[in-house]
C-alpha positions as CSV (number, residue, x, y, z in Angstrom):
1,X,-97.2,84.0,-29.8
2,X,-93.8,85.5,-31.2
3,X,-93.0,86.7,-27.7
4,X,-93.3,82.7,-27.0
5,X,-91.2,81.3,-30.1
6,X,-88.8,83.9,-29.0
7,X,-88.2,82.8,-25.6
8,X,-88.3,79.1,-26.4
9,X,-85.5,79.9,-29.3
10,X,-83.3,81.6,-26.7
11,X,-84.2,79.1,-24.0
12,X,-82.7,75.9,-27.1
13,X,-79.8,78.4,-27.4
14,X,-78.7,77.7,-23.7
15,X,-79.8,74.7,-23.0
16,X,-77.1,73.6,-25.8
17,X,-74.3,75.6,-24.3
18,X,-74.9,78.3,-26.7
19,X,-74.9,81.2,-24.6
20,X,-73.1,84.1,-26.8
21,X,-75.6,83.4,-29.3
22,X,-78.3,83.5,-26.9
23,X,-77.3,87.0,-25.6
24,X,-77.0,88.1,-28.8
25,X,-80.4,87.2,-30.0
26,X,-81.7,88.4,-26.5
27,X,-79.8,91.8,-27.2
28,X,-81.7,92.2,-30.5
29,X,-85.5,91.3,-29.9
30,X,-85.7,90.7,-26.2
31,X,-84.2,94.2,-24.8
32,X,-86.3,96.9,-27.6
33,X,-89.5,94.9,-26.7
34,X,-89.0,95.2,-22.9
35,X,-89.7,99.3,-23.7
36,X,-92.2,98.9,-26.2
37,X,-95.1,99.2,-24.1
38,X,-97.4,98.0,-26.6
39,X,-96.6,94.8,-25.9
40,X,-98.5,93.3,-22.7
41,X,-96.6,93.6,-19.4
42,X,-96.8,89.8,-18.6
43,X,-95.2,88.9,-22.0
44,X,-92.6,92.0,-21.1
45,X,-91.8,90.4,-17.9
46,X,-90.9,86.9,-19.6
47,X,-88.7,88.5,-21.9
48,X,-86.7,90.5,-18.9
49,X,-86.6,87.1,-17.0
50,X,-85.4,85.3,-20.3
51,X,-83.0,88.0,-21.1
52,X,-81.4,88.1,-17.2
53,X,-80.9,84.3,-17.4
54,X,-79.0,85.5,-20.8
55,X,-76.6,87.5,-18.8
56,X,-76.6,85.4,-16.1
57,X,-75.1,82.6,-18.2
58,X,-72.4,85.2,-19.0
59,X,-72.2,85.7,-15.1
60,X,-72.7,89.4,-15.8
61,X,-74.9,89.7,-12.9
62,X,-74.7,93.4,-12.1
63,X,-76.3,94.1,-15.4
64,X,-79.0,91.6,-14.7
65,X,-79.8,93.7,-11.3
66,X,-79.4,96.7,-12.6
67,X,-82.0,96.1,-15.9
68,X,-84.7,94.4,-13.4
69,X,-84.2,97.3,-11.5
70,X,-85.1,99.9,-14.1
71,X,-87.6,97.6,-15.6
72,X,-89.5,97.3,-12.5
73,X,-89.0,101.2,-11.6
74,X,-91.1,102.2,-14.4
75,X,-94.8,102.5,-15.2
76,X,-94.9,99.1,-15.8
77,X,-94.8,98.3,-11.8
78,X,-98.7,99.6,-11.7
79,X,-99.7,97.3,-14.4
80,X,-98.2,94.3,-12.5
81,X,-100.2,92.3,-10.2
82,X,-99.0,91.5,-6.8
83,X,-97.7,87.7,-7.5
84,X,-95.9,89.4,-10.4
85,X,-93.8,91.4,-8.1
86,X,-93.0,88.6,-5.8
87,X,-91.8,86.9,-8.2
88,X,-89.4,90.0,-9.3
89,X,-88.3,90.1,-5.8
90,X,-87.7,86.8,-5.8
91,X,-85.9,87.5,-9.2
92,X,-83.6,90.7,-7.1
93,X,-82.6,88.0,-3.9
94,X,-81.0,85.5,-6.6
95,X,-79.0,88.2,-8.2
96,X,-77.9,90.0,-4.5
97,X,-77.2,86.1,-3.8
98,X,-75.2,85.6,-6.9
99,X,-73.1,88.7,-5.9
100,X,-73.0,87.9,-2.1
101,X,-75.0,90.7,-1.0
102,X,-76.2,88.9,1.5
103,X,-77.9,91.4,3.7
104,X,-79.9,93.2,0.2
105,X,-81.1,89.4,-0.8
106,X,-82.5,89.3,3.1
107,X,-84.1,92.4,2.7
108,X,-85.8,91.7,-0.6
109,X,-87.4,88.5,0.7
110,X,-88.4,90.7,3.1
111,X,-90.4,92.5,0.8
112,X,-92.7,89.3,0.4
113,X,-95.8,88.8,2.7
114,X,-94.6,86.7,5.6
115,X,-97.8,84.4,4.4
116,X,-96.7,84.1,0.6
117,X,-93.4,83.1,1.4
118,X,-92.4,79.6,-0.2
119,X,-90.3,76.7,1.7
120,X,-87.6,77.9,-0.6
121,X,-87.7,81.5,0.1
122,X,-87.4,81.1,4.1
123,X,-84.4,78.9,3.9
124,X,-82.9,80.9,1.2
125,X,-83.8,84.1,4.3
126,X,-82.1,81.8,7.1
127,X,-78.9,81.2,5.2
128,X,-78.7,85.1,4.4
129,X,-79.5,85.9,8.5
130,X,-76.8,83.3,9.4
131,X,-73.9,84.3,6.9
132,X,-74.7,88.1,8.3
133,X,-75.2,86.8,11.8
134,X,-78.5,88.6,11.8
135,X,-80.3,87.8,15.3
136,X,-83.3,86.7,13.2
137,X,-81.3,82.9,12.0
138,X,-82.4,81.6,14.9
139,X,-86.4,82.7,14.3
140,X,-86.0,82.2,10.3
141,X,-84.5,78.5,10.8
142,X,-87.3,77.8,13.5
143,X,-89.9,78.8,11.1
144,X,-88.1,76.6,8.1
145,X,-88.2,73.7,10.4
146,X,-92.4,74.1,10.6
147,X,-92.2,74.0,7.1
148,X,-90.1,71.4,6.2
149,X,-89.4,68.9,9.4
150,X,-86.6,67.2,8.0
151,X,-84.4,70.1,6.9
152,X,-81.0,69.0,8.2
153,X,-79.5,72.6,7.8
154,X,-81.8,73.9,10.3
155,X,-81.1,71.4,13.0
156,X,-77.2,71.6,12.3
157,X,-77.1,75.4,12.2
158,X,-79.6,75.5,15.8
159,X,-77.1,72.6,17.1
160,X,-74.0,74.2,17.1
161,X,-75.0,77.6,18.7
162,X,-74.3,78.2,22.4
163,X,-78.0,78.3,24.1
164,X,-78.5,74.2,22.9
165,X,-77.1,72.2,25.6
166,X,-80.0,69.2,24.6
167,X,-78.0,67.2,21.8
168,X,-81.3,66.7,20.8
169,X,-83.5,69.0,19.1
170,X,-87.3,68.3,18.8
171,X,-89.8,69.5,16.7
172,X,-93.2,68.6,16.6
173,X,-95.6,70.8,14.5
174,X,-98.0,67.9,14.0
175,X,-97.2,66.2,16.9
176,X,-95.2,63.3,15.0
177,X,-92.4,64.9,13.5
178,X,-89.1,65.4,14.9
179,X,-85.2,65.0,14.3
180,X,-82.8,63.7,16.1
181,X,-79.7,65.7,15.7
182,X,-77.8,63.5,18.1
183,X,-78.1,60.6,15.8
184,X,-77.1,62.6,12.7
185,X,-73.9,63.6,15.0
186,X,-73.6,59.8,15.9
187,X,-73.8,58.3,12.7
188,X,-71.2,61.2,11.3
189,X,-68.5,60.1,13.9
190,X,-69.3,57.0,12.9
191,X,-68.2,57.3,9.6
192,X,-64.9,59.2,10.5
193,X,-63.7,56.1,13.1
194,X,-64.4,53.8,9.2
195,X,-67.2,51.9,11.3
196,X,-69.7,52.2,8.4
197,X,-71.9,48.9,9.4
198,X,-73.1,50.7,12.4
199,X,-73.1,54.3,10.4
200,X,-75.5,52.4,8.2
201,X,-77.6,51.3,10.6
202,X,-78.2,54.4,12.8
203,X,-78.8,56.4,9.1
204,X,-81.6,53.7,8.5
205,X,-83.1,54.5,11.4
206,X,-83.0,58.1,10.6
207,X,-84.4,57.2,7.0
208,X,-87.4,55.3,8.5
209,X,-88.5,58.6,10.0
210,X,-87.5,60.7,7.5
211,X,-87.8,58.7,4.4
212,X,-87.9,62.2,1.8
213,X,-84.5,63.5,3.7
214,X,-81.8,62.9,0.2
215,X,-78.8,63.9,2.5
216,X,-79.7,61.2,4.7
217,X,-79.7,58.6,2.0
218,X,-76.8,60.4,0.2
219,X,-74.8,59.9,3.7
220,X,-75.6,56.1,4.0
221,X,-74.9,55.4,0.6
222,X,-71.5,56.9,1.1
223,X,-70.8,54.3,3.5
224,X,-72.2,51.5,1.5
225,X,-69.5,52.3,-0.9
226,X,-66.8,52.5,1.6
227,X,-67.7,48.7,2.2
228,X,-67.3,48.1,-1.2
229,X,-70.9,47.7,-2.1
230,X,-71.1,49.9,-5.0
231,X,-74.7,48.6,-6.6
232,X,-76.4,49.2,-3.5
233,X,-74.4,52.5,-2.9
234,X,-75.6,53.8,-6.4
235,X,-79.3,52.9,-5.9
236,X,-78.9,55.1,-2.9
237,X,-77.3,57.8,-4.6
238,X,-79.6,57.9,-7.4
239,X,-82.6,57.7,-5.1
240,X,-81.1,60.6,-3.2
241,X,-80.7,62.5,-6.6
242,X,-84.3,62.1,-7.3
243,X,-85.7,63.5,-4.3
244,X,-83.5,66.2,-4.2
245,X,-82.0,67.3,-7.8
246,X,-79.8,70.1,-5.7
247,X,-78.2,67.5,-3.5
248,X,-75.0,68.4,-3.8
249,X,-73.0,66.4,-0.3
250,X,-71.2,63.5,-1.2
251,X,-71.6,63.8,-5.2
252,X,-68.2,64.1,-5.9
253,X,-68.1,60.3,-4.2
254,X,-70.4,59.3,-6.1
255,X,-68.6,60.6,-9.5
256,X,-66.2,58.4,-8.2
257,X,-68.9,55.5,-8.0
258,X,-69.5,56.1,-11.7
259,X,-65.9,56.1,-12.9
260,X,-65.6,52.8,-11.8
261,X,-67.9,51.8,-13.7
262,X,-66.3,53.7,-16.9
263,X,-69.4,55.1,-17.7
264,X,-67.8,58.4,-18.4
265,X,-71.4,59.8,-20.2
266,X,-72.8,59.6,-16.8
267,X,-69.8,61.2,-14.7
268,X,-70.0,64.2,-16.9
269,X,-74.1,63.9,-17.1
270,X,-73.5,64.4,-13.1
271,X,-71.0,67.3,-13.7
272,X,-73.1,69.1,-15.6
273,X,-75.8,69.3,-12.9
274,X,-74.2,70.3,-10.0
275,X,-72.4,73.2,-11.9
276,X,-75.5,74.3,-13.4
277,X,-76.7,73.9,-9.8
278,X,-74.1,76.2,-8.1
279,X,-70.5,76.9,-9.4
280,X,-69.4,78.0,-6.3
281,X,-69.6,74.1,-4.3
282,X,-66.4,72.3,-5.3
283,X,-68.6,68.9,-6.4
284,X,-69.5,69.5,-9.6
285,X,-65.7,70.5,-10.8
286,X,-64.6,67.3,-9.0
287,X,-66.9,65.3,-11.0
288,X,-65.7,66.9,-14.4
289,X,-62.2,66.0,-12.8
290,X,-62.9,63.0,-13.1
291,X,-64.4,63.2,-16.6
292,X,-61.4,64.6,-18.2
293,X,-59.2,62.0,-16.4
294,X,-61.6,59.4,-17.9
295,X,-60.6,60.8,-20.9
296,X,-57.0,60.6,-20.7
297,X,-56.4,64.3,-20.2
298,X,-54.8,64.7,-17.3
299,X,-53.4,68.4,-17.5
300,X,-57.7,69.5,-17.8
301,X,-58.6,67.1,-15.2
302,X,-55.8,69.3,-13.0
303,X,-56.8,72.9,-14.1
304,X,-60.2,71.7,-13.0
305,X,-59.8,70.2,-9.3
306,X,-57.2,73.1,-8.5
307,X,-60.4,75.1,-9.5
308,X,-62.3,73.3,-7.2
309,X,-59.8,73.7,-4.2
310,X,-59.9,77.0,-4.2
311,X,-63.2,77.4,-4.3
312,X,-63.3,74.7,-1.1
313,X,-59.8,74.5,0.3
314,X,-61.2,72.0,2.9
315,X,-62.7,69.7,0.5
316,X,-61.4,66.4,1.0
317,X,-62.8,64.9,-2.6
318,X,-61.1,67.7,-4.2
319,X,-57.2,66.1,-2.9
320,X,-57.9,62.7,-3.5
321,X,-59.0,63.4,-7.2
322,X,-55.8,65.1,-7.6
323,X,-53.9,62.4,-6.2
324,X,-55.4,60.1,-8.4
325,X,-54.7,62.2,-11.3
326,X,-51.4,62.5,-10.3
327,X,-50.9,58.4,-9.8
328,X,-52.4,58.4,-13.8
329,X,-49.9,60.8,-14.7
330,X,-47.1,58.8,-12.9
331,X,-46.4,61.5,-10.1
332,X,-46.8,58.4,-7.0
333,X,-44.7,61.2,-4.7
334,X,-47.1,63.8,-5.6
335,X,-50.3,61.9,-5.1
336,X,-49.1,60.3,-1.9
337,X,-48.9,63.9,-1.2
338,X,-52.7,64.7,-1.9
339,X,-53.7,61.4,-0.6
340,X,-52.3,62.4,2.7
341,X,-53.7,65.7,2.7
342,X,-57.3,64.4,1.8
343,X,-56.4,61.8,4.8
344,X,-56.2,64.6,7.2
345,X,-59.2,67.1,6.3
346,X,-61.1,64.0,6.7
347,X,-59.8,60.1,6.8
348,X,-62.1,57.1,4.7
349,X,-61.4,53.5,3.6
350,X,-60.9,56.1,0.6
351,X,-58.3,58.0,1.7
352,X,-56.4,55.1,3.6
353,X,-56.3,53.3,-0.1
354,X,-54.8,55.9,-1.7
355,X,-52.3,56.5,0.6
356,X,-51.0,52.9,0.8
357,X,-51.2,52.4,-3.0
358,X,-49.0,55.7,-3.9
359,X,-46.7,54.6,-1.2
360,X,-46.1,51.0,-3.0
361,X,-46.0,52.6,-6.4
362,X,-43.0,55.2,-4.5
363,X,-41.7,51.5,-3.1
364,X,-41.6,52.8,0.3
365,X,-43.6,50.2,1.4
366,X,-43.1,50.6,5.5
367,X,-45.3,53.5,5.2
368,X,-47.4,51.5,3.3
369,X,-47.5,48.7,5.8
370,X,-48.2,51.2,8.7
371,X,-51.5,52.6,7.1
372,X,-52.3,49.0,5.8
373,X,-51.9,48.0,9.4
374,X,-53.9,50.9,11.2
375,X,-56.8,50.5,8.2
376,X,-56.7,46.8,9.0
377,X,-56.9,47.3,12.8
378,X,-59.9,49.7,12.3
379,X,-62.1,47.6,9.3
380,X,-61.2,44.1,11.4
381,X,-63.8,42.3,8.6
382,X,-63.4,44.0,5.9
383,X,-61.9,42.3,2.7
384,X,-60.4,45.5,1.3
385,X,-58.5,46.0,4.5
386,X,-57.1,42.7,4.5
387,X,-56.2,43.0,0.7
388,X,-54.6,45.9,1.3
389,X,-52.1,44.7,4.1
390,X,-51.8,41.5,1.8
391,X,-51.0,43.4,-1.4
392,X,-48.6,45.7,0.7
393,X,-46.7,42.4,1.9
394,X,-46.9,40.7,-1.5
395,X,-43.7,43.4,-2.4
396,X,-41.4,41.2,0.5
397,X,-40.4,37.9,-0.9
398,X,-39.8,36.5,2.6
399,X,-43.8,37.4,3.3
400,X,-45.1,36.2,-0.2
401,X,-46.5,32.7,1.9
402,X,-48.3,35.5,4.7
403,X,-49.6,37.8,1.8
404,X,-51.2,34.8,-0.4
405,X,-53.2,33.9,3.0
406,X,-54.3,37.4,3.9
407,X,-55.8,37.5,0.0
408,X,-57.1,34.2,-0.3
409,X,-58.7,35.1,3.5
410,X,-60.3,38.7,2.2
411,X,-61.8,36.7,-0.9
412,X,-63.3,34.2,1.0
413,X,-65.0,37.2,2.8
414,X,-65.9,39.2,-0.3
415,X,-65.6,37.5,-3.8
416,X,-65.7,40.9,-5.7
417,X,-63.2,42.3,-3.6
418,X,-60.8,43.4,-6.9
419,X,-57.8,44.7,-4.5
420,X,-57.6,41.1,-3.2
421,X,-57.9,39.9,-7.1
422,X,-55.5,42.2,-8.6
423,X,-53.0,41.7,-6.1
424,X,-53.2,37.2,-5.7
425,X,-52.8,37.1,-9.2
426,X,-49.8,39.6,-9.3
427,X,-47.8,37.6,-6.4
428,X,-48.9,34.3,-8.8
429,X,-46.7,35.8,-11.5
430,X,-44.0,37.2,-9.5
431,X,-43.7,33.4,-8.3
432,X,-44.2,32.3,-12.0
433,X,-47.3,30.4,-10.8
434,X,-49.0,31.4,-14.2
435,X,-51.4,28.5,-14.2
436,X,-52.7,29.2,-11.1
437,X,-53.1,33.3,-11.9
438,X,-54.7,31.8,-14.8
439,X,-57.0,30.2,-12.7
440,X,-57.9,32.9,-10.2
441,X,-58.6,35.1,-13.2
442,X,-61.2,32.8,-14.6
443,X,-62.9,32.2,-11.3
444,X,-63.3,35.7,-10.4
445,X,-63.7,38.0,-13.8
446,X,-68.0,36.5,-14.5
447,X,-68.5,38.9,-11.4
448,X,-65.9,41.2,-11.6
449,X,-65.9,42.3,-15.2
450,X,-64.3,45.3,-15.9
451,X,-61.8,47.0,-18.1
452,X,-59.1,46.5,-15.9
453,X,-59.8,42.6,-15.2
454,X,-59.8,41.9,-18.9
455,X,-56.8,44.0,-19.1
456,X,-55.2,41.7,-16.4
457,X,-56.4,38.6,-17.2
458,X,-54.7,39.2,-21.0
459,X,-51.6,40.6,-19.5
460,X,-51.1,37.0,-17.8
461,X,-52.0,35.2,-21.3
462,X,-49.7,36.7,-22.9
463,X,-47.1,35.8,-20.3
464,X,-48.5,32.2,-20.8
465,X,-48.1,32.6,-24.3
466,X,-51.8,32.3,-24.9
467,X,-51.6,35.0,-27.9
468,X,-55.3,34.3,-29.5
469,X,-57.3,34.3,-25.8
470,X,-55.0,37.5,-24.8
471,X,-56.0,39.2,-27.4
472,X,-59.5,38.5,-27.5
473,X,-59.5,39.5,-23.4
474,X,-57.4,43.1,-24.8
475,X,-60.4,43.9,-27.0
476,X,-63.0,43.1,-24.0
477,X,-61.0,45.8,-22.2
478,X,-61.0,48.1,-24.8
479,X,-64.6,48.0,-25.7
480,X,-65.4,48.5,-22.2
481,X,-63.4,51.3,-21.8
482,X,-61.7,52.7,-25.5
483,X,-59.2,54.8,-23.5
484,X,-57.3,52.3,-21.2
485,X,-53.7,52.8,-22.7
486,X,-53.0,49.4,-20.8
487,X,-54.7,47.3,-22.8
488,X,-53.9,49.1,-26.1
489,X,-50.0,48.8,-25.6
490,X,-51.0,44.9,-24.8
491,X,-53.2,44.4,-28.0
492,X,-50.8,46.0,-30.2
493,X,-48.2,43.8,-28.9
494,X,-50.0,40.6,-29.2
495,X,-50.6,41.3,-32.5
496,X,-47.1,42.0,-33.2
497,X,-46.3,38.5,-31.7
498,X,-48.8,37.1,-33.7
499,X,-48.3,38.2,-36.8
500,X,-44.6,38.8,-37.1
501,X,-44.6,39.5,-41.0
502,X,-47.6,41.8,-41.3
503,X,-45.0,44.6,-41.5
504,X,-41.9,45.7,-43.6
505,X,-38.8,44.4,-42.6
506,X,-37.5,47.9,-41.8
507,X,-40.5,48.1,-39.1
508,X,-39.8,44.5,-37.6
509,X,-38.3,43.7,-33.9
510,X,-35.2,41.4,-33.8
511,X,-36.3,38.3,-31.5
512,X,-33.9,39.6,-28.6
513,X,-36.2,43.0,-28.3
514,X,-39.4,40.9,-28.4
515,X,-38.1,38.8,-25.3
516,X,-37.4,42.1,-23.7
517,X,-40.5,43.3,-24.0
518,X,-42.1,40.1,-23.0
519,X,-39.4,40.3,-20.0
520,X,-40.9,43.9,-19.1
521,X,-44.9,43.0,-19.4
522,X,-43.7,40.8,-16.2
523,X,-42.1,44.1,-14.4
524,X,-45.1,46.0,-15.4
525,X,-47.7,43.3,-13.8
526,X,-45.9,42.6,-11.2
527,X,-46.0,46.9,-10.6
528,X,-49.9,47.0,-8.8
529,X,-51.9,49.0,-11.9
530,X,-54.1,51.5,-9.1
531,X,-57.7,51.2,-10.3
532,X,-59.1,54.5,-10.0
């Protein structure tokens, strides 16, 4: 009963974050009763598996090995019973893992009867044969594929080697499964030529065979949210999540997915999970990326994704965070930069946004119009695309009449396509059409709500000298999202408009340096805000 208490106290400790008070505690009660032999050997063994998660917290993995080793080397080993030991051997192969000792975590799963081996122990085997290019990957990922039909990894990694001239592996243990790689390869290049329709609908017929296959489902989801379809995209992702808590493809997207939506609890809920789920994938440090730069702290949000480039250095997600970082910071140079270089590890409706977005904000707007053009060219229906060449030409007073077509057209395609929004509404007040940005705000905001809507509706009341509705429109903004500096800077100067004697006279503006500012809230709308 204490040995219990104790290891749920310890286990509290970490689950809050607490881990140096965890190792201490462990130090003190766990370690003296791991030699006390009067304790029973099962309640020993919990406390050396409680004790190694201690260290492993501390990532002090070489004294987790080496006091499993001597706990398991002493008289205690006779007193164990044989599902005991597996499971200390399975305890050894996460360490030699952790350490990338590859070849010793083969060998200890080894040590398991080839009949007692879990699902999770042969692929954990195949990875280790493939990363030492053992001979036995090939028999090891066979055997994984009897177990679990649908494992992807299996079918990529007996794909790509030499002997498979097929394009088509087949498997049929029960005589109804199988995979077909080829359409996995199809709906991939798919995906990479931005024709996500038809990626959608070769992953749904993948799904409908494999219904329990998360990367599948994390893949189509992916592409739902290239198109702009963000609700469906996060049922997906969720659904993917749920059958497969250790999903980790496409997860930095999907951070992305949920900074939209400025739930920034949620980004760093999703964080949390992949880190805790392995440290060395880049994912999980792009979604706290994206946390801190939720939070306005853009030098952490840095420190972070550089972390997670090194650890990936082709990680596409990893570059297009920074750029958007550096587009927050005011850096457009530097995060067309990172845009690009996200662009050419691996090019998405994404990565073509980001690029022609920094261009405008560097005002070198032929670049812009060339990737506006070729995105255009290669998403013929899509309202993004057309928003995007529209909000490119919106910056060429001789093209305003072309640009308000090309918006109106992608919003008559998609009403909640906010590029297309954002963009009308800023050629309206470069024209000083106010009434009609006015108008378009209204019409489109009851399905578009978000901080950055309310923040641009109010920024074009104010302009219209609508104080009282601006400011009402600032504070939806703000309650939506408490950190947009946008709409702070615009509440605080409506107010100041508003209530012109609320402060000393030493604190007041003179009239001329209110109508400047007034004169630059028109230089700053008119300047596309990027929505991240």
């Amino acid at each position: 009963m204490i040995t219990q208490v104790l290891i749920e106290e310890i286990k509290q400790l970490l689950d809050s974050e607490l881990c140096d008070s965890a190792l201490q505690l462990a130090e003190l009660e766990c370690k003296p009763r791991l030699l006390d032999k009067q304790v029973p050997p099962v309640e020993r063994l919990s406390l050396l598996r409680i004790y190694c998660r201690c260290l492993h917290a501390h990532k002090n993995y070489r004294a987790s090995l080496r006091t499993i080793t001597e706990f398991i080397s002493s008289s205690i080993r006779s007193q164990l019973s044989a599902d005991d030991l597996e499971e200390v051997a399975r305890d050894i192969s996460n360490v030699r893992w952790e350490l990338k000792e590859h070849d010793m975590c083969l060998a200890q799963l080894r040590q398991i009867p080839r009949s007692h081996r879990t699902t999770k122990d042969i692929a954990r085997m195949a990875r280790c044969a493939a990363l030492i290019q053992s001979n036995d990957a090939h028999d090891l990922y066979m055997e994984l594929l009897k177990r679990q039909p649908n494992a992807a990894e299996a079918y990529m990694y007996l794909n790509s080697q030499p002997g498979n001239k097929g394009g088509r592996l087949q498997y049929r243990p029960d005589s109804s499964n199988y995979h077909d790689v080829a359409s996995f390869t199809t709906a991939r290049s798919m995906m990479l030529r931005l024709e996500y329709r038809a990626a959608i609908a070769e992953y749904q017929r993948l799904a409908r065979r494999h219904r329990a296959n998360a990367q599948v489902i994390a893949q189509q989801a992916t592409c739902h949210y290239m198109l702009n379809e963000t609700r469906k995209a996060q049922l997906l992702y969720e659904r993917a999540r749920a059958l497969d808590a250790s999903l980790m493809q496409d997860m930095g997207i999907f951070a992305g997915l949920l900074m939209q939506t400025n739930d920034a609890y949620a980004v760093y809920g999703l964080g949390n999970q992949l880190l805790k789920t392995d440290q060395m994938r880049p994912e999980g440090w792009v979604a706290m990326a994206r946390y801190f730069l939720m939070k306005g702290q853009t030098q952490e949000a840095l420190a972070i994704v550089w972390k997670a480039q090194t650890l990936a250095p082709d990680h596409a997600e990893a570059y297009y965070v920074e750029g958007a970082i550096q587009m927050a910071s005011g850096s457009a140079d530097e995060a067309a930069d990172m845009y690009l270089k996200a662009h050419g590890i691996e090019r998405s409706a994404l990565t073509y946004r980001g690029v022609i977005e920094a261009y405008v904000r560097c005002g070198r707007y032929k670049n812009a119009f060339l990737y506006a053009k070729e995105l255009a060219e290669l998403m013929p229906q899509n309202a993004g695309a057309l928003a995007m060449v529209g909000m490119v030409l919106s910056h060429s007073p001789e093209s305003h009449e072309k640009a308000a077509k090309l918006l109106v057209g992608a919003l008559e395609l998609d009403s909640r396509c906010t590029e297309a929004i954002a963009a009308l509404a800023s050629l309206y007040v470069t024209n000083e059409q106010l009434p009609q940005a006015i108008d378009l705000l209204e019409k489109y905001l009851p399905e578009n709500e978000s901080d950055d809507m309310y923040t641009r509706y109010a920024d074009v009341l104010t302009l219209a000298n609508e104080l009282p509705k601006a400011a009402v429109n600032y504070t939806a903004a703000l309650e939506l999202n408490p950190n947009n500096e946008r709409a702070k800077v615009g509440y605080d100067r409506v107010d100041r408009l508003m209530h012109p004697h609320a402060e000393s006279e030493d604190e007041e503006q003179p009239n001329a340096e209110m109508d400047e500012a007034a004169d630059q809230r028109v230089d700053d709308f008119s300047d596309d805000e990027v929505a991240l």
